[in-house]
C-alpha positions as CSV (number, residue, x, y, z in Angstrom):
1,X,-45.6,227.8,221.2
2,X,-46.1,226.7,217.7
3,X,-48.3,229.9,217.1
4,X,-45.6,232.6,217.9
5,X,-43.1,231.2,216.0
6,X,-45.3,231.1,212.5
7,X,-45.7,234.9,212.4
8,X,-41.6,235.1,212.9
9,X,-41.0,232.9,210.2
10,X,-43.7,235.0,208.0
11,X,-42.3,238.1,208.8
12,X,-38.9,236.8,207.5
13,X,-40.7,235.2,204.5
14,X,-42.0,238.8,203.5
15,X,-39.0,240.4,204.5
16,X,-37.0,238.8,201.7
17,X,-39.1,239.8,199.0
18,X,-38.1,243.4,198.8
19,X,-35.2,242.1,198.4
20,X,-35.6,241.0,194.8
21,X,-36.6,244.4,193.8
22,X,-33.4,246.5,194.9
23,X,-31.0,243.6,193.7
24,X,-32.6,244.4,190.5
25,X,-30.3,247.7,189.8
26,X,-28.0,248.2,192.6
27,X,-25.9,245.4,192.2
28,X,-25.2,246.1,188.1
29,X,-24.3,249.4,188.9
30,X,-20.4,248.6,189.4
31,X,-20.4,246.0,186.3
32,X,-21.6,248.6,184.3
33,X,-18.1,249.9,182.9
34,X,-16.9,246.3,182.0
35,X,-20.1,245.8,180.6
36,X,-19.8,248.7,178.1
37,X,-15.9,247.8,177.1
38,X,-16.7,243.9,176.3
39,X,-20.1,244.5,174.9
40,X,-19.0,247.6,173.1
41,X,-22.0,249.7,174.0
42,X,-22.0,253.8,174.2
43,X,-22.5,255.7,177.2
44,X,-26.3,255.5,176.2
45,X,-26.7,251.9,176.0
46,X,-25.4,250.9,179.0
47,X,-27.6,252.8,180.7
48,X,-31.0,251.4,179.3
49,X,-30.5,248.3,181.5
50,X,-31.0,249.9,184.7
51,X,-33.5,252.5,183.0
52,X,-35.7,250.2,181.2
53,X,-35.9,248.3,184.4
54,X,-37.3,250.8,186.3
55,X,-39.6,251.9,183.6
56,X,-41.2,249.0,183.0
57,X,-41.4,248.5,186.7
58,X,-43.0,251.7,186.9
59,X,-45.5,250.9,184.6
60,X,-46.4,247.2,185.7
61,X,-46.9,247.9,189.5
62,X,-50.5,249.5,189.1
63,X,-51.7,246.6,187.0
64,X,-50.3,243.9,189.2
65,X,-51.5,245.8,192.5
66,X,-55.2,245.5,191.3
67,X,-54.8,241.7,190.1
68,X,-53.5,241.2,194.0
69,X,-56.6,242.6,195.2
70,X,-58.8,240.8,192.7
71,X,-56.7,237.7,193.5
72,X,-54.0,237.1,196.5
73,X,-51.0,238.3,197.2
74,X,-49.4,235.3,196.9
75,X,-50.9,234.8,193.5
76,X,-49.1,237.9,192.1
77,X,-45.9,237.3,194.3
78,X,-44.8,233.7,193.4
79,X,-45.2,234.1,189.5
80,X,-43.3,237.7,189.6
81,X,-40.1,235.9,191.8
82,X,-40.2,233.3,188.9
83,X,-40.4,235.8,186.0
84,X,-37.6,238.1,187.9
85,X,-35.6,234.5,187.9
86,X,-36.3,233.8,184.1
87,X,-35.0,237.3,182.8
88,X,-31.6,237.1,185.0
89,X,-30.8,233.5,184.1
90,X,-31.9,234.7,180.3
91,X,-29.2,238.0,180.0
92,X,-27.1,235.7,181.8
93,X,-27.2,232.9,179.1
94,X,-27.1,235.8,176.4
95,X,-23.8,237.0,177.2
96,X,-22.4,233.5,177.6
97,X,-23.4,232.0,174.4
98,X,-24.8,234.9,171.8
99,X,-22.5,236.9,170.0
100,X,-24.7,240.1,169.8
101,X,-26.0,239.4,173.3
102,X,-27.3,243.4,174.0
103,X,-30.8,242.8,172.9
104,X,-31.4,239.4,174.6
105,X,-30.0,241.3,177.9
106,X,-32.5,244.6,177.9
107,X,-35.3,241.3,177.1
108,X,-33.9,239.4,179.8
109,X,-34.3,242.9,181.8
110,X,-38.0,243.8,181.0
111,X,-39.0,240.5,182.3
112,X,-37.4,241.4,185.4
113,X,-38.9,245.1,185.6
114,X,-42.3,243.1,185.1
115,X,-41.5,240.5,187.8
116,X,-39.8,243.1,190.1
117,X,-43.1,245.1,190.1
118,X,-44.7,241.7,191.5
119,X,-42.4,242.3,194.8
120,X,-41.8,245.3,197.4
121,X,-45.4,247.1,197.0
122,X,-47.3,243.5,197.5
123,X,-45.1,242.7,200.0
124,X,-46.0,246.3,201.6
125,X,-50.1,245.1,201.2
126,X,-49.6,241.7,202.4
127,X,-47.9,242.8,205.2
128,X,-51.4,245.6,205.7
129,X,-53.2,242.5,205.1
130,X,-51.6,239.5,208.0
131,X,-50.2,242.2,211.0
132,X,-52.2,245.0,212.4
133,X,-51.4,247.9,214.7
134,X,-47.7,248.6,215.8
135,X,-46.9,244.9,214.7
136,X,-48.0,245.8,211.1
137,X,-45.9,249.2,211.7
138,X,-42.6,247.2,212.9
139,X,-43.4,244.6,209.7
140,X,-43.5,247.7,207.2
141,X,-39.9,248.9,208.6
142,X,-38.6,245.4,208.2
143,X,-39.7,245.9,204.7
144,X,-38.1,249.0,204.2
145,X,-35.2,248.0,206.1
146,X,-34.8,244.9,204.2
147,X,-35.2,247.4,201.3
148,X,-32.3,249.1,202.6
149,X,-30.1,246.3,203.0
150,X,-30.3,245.2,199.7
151,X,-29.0,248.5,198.6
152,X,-25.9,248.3,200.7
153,X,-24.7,244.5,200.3
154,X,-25.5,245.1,196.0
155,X,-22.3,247.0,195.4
156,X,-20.4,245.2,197.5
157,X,-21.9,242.0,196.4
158,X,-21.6,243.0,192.7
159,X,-18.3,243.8,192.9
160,X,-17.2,240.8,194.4
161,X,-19.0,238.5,191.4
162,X,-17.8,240.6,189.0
163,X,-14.0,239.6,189.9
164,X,-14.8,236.3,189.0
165,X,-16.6,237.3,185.8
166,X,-18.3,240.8,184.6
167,X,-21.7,238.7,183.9
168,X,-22.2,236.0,186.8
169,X,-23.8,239.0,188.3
170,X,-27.1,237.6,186.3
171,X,-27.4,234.6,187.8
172,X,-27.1,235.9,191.3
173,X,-30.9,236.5,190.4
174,X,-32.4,233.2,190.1
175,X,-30.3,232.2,193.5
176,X,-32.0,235.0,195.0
177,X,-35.3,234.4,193.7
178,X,-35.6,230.6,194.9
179,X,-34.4,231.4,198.4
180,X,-37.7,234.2,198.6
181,X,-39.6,232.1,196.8
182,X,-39.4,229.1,198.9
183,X,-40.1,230.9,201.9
184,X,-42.8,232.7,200.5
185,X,-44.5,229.8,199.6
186,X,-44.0,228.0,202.4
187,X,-44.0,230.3,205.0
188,X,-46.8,232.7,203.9
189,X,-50.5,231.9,204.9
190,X,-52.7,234.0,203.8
191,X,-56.2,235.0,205.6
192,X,-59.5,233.9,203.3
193,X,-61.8,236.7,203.5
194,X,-65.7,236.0,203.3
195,X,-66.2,238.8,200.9
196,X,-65.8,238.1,197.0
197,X,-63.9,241.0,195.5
198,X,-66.0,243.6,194.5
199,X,-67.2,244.4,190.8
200,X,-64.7,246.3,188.7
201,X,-66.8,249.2,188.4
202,X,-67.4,249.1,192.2
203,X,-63.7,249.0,192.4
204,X,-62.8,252.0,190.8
205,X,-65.7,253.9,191.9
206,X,-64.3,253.3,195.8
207,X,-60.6,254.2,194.5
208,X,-61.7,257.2,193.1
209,X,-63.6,257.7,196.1
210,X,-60.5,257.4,198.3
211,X,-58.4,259.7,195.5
212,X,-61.4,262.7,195.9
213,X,-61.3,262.8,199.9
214,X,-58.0,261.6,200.6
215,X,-56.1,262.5,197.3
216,X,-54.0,265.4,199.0
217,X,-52.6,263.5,201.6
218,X,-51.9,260.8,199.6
219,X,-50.5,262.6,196.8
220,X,-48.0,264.5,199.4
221,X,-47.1,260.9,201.1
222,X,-46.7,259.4,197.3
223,X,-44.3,262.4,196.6
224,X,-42.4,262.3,199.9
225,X,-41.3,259.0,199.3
226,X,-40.9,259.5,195.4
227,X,-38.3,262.0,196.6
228,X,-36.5,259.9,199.1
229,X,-35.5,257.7,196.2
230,X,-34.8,260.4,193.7
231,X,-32.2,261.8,196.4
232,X,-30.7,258.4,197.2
233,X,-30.4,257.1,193.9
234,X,-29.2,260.6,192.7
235,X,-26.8,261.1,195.2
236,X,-25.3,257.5,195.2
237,X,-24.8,258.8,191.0
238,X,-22.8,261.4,192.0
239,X,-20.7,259.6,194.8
240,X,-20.0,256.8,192.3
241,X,-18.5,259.4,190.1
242,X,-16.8,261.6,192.9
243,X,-15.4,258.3,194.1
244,X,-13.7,257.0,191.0
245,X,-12.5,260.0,188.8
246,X,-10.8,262.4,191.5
247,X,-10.2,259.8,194.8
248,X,-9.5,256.8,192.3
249,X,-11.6,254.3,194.8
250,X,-13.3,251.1,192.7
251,X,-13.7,248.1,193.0
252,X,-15.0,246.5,196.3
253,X,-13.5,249.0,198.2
254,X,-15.7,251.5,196.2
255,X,-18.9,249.1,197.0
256,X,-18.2,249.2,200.7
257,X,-17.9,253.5,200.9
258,X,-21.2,253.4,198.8
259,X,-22.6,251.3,201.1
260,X,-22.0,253.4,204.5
261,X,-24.9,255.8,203.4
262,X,-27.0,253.3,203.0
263,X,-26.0,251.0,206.1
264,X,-27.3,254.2,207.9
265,X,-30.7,254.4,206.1
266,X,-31.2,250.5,206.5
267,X,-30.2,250.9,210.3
268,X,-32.6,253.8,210.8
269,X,-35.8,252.2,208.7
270,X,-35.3,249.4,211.0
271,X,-35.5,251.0,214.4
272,X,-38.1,253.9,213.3
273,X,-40.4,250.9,212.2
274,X,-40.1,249.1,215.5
275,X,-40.8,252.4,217.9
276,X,-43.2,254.2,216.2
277,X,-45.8,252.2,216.9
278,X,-49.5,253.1,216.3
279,X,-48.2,256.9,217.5
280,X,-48.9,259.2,214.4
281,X,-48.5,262.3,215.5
282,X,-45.0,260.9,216.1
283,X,-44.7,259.7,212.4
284,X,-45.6,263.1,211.5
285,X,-43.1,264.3,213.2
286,X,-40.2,262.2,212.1
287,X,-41.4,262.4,208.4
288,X,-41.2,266.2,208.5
289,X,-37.8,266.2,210.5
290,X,-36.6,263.4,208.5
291,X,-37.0,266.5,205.6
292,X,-35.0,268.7,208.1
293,X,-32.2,266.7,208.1
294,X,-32.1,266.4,204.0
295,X,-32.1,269.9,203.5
296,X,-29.8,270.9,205.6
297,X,-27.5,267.9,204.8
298,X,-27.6,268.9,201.0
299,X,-27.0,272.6,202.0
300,X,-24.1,272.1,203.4
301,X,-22.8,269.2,200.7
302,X,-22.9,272.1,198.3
303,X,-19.6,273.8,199.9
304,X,-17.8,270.2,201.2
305,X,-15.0,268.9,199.5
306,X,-13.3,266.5,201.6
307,X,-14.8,262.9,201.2
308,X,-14.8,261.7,204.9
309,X,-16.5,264.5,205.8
310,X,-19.1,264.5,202.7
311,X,-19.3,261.0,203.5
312,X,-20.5,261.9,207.4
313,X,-22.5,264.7,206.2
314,X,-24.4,262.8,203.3
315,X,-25.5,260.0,206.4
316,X,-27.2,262.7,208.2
317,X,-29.2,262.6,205.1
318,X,-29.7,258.9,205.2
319,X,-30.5,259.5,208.7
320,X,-33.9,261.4,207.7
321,X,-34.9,258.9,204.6
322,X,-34.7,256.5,207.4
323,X,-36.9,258.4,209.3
324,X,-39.1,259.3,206.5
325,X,-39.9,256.0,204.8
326,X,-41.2,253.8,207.3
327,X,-43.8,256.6,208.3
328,X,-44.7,257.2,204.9
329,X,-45.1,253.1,204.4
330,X,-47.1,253.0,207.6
331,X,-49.6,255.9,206.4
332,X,-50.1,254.5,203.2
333,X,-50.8,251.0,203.8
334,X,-53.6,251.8,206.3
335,X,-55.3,254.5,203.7
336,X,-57.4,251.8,202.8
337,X,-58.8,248.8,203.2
338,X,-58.0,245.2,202.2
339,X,-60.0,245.5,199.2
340,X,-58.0,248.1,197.5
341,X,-55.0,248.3,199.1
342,X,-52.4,246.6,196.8
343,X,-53.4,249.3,193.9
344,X,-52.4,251.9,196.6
345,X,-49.7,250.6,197.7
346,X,-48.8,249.2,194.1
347,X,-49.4,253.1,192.3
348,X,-46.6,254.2,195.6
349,X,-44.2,251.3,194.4
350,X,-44.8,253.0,190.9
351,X,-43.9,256.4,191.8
352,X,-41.0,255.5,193.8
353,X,-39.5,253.5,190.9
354,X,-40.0,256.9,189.0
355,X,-37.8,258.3,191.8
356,X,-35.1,255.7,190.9
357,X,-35.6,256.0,187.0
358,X,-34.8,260.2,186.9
359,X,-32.4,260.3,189.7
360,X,-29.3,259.6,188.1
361,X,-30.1,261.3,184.7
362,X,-30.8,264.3,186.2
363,X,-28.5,264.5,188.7
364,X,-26.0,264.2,185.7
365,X,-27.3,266.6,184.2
366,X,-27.1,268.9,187.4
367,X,-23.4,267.6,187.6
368,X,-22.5,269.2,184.0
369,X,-24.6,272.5,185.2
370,X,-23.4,273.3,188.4
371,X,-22.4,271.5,191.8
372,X,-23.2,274.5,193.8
373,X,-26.5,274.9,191.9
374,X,-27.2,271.2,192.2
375,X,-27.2,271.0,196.0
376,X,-28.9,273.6,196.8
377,X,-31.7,272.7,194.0
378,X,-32.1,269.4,196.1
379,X,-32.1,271.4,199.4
380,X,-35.0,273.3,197.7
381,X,-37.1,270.1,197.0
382,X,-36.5,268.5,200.4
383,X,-37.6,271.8,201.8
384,X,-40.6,272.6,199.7
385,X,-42.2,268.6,199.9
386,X,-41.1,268.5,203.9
387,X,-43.5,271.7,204.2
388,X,-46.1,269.7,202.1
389,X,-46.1,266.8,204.5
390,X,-45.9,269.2,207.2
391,X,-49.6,270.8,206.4
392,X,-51.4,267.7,204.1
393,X,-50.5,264.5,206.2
394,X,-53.1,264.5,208.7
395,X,-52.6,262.6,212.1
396,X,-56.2,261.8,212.1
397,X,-56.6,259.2,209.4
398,X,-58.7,256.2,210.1
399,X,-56.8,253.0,209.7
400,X,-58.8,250.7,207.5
401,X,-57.9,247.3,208.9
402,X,-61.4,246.4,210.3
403,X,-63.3,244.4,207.2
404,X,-66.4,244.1,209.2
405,X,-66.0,248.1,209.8
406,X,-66.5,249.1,206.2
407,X,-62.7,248.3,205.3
408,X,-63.5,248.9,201.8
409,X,-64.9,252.8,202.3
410,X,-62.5,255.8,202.6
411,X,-62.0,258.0,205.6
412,X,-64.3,260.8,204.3
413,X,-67.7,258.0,204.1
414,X,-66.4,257.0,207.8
415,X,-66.6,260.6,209.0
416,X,-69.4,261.4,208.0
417,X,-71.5,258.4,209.5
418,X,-69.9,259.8,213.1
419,X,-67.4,262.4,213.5
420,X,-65.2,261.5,215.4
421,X,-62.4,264.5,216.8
422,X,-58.1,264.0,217.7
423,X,-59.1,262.8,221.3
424,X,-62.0,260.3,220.6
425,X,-60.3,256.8,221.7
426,X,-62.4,255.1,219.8
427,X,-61.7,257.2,216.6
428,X,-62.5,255.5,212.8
429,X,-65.1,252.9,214.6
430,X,-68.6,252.5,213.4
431,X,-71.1,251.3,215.0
């Protein structure tokens, strides 16, 4: 009995670390006005918080993805929870005691981008590494769906902290951080593998290896879910704006019609991770009607003016991130083995913090060109990298969850010590 309930409590354990990562932005977004009238900051400044965030993010995920293979997961996760607490409780501290606190803040935020980077893709390869088959799959959509959560208690959340005062939103870190750190360290036993890490040379030479044969797929899968965050973030930009200036909705009652979009996405990551199982001609299939159901949402957001029903319309869209990212997650955690996969799963945490980083810029931008001409630009992209996943994400890709199979070669080497074809039940295995 003992037995079944340790994976429960280790699935909740890595369920709360993505957690960390999507507090990290969300939930400044509705302090960000008061921030810029009692700090005195231009329209520019205020921004840099959530950007240099994400950038630095962006940046750090790669490196801290090797050092988890070369490592443990746990090695790279606990110090990056402490680091994400350290820079909260630090901006925090900077607005309560510094007169100039603005440059002690975006400090206080790169130590967070850094520790944030430690958090959601590890948690994606740790999750590869303990839970195999359609268990790993329904892991990975507790991952995104946790993912998803965060998103929609953070401006609700945010909102409600910053009625008490603008800056306690900062300390709402470190609370966060101890409750996933305690469980991560407690709850989360990692497997010792008899293999020593492989030589750095011998690292890269296998990654590079994996990028030549399976780069196109993996590329495609890296850009799909690159573009589900572009779109979310983007979009939630735009609601935010549409929300306050003409409908005159702020506050937490603005934080709870934000958060219906993203309730739906949440709700859908969940279930999609639990169903698909080891099916992937069904994950193909959701990932490219996931892509359906953007475009045509955003279509038809280019000629809807009444909020309830952009609101309805814009979950339809949620609808197919849902469907999209837990696929994508699924695909890309099994592209590789143990070895390497937290740098592959690490460089897709990078690129969907990329996602995050331009989405709001250049939806602005788009907002200042032309709504009409903004929708249907977004319709465009959904359609055009739907199409992609449609003809490079191929349904037969070898998971890599076997060590003793040759965990640590791609697909291509696999292949080509016994083809195997779609129907072959015992596809990927090598004797």
């Amino acid at each position: 009995m003992a037995e079944e309930r340790t994976p429960t409590k280790t699935i909740v354990a890595i369920g709360s670390i993505p957690l960390i990562m999507t507090l990290g932005n969300s939930i400044l977004i509705p302090i960000l006005p008061k921030m810029k009238a009692e700090l005195h900051l231009s329209s520019f400044q205020v921004s840099l918080p959530i950007t240099v965030f994400s950038l630095v993010a962006a940046f750090a995920i790669p490196f801290l993805g090797y050092l988890s293979d070369r490592l443990s997961r746990k090695a790279i996760i606990i110090p990056a929870l402490l680091l994400y607490g350290i820079g909260g409780v630090l901006s925090g501290m900077a607005v309560a005691w510094f007169s100039n606190p603005f440059i002690w803040i975006m400090v206080g935020r790169t130590l967070q981008g850094i520790g944030a980077a430690g958090t959601t893709p590890i948690a994606m390869a740790l999750a590869g590494d303990l839970f195999k088959g359609a268990e790993a799959n329904r892991v990975l959509g507790l991952v995104e769906a946790s993912n998803g959560f965060g998103k929609v208690i953070s401006p609700i959340l945010g909102s409600l902290i910053a009625l008490i005062i603008w800056y306690g939103v900062f300390f709402t870190f470190p609370v966060v951080m101890l409750v996933s750190l305690i469980l991560t360290w407690i709850f989360i036993k990692e497997k010792k593998t008899a293999k020593e890490p492989p030589p750095f040379k011998q690292y890269i030479r296998g990654l590079a290896s994996v990028f030549k044969h399976e780069g196109r797929w993996l590329f495609t899968a890296y850009l799909a879910g690159a573009t589900c965050l572009f779109t979310l973030f983007g979009i939630l930009f735009f609601l935010s704006d549409v929300l306050e200036k003409p409908h005159n909705i702020v506050g937490v009652v603005k934080g709870l019609v934000l958060a219906i979009p993203l309730l739906v996405m949440c709700t859908t990551s969940y279930i999609t991770g639990s169903k698909i199982g080891e099916n992937k001609k069904l994950m193909k299939r959701l990932i490219v009607l996931g892509f359906v159901f953007m475009t045509i949402s955003y279509a038809l957001l280019s000629f809807i003016g009444h909020l309830t029903l952009f609101i309805a319309v814009l979950a339809v869209s949620s609808l197919g991130t849902g469907l999209i990212l837990p696929c994508i997650n699924s695909f890309i955690t099994k592209a590789v083995g143990k070895e390497r996969r937290g740098f592959v799963t690490s460089l897709y945490g990078s690129v969907r913090f990329f996602g995050v980083a331009i989405g709001p810029p250049l939806f602005g931008w788009m907002m200042g060109w032309s709504r009409l001409g903004m929708f249907l630009s977004i319709a465009g992209l959904t359609l055009v990298v739907g199409a992609l996943a449609f003809f490079m994400i191929r349904v037969d890709q070898g998971d890599k969850e076997e060590e003793q199979s040759g965990g640590s070669q791609s697909h291509y080497e696999l292949k080509r010590k016994k083809p195997v074809g779609l129907m072959n039940p015992i596809r990927g295995r090598v004797r």
